[in-house]
N, C-alpha and C positions, 0 to 999 in steps of 0.2 A: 631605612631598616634593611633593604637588601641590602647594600654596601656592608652593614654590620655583619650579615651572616656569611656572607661572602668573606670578609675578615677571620671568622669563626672556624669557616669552614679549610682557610688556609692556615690557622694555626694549630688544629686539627691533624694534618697531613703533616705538620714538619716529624721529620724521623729524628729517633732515639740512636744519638753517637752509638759505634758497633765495639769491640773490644779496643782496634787497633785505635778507632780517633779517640775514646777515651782516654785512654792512655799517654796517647800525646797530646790533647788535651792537660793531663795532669803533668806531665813533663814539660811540660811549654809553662805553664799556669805557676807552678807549685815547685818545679824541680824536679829531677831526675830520682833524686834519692827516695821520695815520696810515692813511686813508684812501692815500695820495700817500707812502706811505712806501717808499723804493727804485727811486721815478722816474726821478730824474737817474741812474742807474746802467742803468735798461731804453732810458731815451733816448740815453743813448750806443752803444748798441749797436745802434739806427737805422742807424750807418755801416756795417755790415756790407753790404746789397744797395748804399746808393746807393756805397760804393766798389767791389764787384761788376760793378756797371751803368755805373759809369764808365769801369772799366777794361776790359771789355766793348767798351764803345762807342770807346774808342780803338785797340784791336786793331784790333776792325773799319773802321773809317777808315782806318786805316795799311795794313792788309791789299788794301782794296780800293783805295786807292790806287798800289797796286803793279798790281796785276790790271789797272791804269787805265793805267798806265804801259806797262804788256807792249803792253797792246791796243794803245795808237798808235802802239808802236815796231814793232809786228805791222804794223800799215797802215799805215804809212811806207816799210815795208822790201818791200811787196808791190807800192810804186807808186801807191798808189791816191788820187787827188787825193783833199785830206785840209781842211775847215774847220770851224774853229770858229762855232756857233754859242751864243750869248751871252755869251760874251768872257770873259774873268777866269778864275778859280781853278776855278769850278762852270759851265763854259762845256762842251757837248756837240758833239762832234765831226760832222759828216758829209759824205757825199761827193758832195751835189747830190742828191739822191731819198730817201735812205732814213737814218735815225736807226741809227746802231750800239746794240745793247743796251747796258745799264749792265754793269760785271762786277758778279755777287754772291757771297754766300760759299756754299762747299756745306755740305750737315747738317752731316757731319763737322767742317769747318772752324769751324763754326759751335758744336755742339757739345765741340770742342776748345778754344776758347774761353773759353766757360762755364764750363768746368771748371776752367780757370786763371783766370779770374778769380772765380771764387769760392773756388778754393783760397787765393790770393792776398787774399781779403779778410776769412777764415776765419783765417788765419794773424796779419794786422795786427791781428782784433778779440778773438781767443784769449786775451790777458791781462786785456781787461774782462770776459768770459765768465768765465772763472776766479776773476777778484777777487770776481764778483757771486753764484758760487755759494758762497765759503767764506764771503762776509759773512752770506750765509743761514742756513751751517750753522750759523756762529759766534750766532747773536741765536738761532736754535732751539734750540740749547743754554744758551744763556744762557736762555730761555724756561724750558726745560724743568726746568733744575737749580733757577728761584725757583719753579716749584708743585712740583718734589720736595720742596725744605727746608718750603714753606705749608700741603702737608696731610701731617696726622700720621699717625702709622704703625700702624694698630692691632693689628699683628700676626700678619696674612693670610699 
C-alpha cells in the first residue's frame, strides 16, 4: 500500500507542458499547420467589436447631429446673430466673441448605445460563435472516440 501512494504521489507532481512544449508537442504530434488550426473560424469573428464600434460610432454621429440641429434652431429662434465659421458640413457656429460648445452624448446616452450596439453585433456574429463551438465539440469527440477505440481495455 505504500508503494501505491508513493505511485500516487509521483503522478501527482508530473507537470502540465508550458506553452512552448505544447506547441511542439502539437507540431511534432500533428503537424505544423495544426499549429493554425481553426484560424479562419476565430478571425471571423474579429467582426464582432469592429461591427460594434461601427455601429456605435454612427449612432453617435446621428445622435449628435441632431443635438447640433436642436442647438441652431435654439439660436436662431432666440435671435441671436448666428455665423458660421469654417464653412461646410464640419463648419462651427458663432455669434462674433464666443464659440458655442459642441453637443455631446450624456453617460447614459452614451451607455445606451453600447449596449445596442453590442447587442446588435452579438446577434449578427451568434451563428459564427455557435458554428465555431459545435466544430470543437464535434473534432473532441472525434478525438476522444479514436484514443477510446487505440488503448485497450484491461479491465479496470
Amino acid at each position: 500500500q505504500q508503494q501505491q501512494q508513493q505511485q500516487v504521489a509521483v503522478q501527482v507532481q508530473v507537470q502540465q507542458p508550458n506553452l512552448w512544449e505544447m506547441m511542439h508537442q502539437i507540431a511534432t504530434n500533428e503537424g505544423v499547420l495544426q499549429l493554425w488550426h481553426g484560424t479562419w473560424s476565430s478571425l471571423l469573428l474579429v467582426s464582432n467589436p469592429a461591427i460594434q464600434y461601427f455601429l456605435y460610432e454612427q449612432i453617435r454621429v446621428w445622435v449628435l447631429g441632431i443635438k447640433s440641429d436642436r442647438q441652431l434652431r435654439r439660436r436662431r429662434r432666440l435671435g441671436r446673430g448666428v455665423a458660421v465659421v469654417g464653412g461646410g458640413h464640419g463648419g462651427r457656429e458663432t455669434d462674433g466673441g464666443s464659440i458655442p460648445s459642441l453637443p455631446q452624448l450624456t453617460a447614459m446616452e452614451a451607455f445606451a448605445f453600447g449596449a445596442l450596439s453590442k447587442t446588435v453585433a452579438t446577434v449578427v456574429t451568434y451563428p459564427l460563435q455557435l458554428a465555431q463551438v459545435l466544430i470543437r465539440l464535434r473534432n473532441n469527440e472525434l478525438k476522444n472516440n479514436n484514443t477510446a477505440t487505440a488503448v485497450p481495455d484491461d479491465g479496470r
